[in-house]
N, C-alpha and C positions, 0 to 999 in steps of 0.2 A: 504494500500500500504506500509506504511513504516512497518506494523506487519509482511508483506511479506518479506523486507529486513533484519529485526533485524535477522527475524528467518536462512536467509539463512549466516549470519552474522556468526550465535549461532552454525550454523553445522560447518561452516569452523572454528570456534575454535575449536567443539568437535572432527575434523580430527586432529586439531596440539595438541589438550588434549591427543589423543590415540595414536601419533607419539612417539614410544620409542626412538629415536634418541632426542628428545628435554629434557633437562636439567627437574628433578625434581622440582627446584625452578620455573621454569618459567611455567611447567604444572600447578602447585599450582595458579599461578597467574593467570594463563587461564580460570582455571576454576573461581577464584576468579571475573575474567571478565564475565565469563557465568551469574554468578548471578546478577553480576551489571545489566548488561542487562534483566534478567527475571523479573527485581522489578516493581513492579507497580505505581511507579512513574511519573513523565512527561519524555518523552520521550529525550526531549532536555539534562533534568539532569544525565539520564541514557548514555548518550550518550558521555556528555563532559567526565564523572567519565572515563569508559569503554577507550576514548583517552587517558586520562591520564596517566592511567597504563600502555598499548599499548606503548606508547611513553616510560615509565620508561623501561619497560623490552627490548625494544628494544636496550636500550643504556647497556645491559647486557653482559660482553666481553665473556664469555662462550658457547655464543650461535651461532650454524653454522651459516652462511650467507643466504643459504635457507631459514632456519628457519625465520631471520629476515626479508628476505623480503617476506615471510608471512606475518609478522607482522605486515608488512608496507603495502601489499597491504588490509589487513582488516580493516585497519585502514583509509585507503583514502575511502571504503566503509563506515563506518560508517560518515565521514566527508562528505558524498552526500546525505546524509540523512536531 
């Protein structure tokens, strides 16, 4: 169940990865979160790492408000996990 969430997680980054409207540094980071997410780690640690950025990039003044609350709504997904 939750390998069903991470994954639908991983697409809704890989849509805001291939959105050209979103700033280069923060796709960098997206995807940088995609991998957090793919590690084979405990789930829990992949999870917290993956908010943290999430949270960091959000507070990024460059970025459209869509965009951010994107951000925000993947983010409250991975925190129901």
């Amino acid at each position: 169940m939750e390998d069903n969430r991470i994954k639908n997680i991983i697409s809704a980054l890989d849509d805001l990865n291939e959105d050209s409207t979103v700033p280069k540094n923060i796709r960098a980071r997206v995807k940088n979160i995609i991998g957090i997410l793919k590690e084979e780690t405990d789930v829990q640690i992949r999870i917290n790492r993956a908010l943290q950025e999430l949270d960091e990039i959000s507070e990024d003044t460059n970025m459209q408000s869509y965009t951010r609350t994107q951000i925000w709504n993947i983010a409250s997904l991975l925190e129901m996990i």
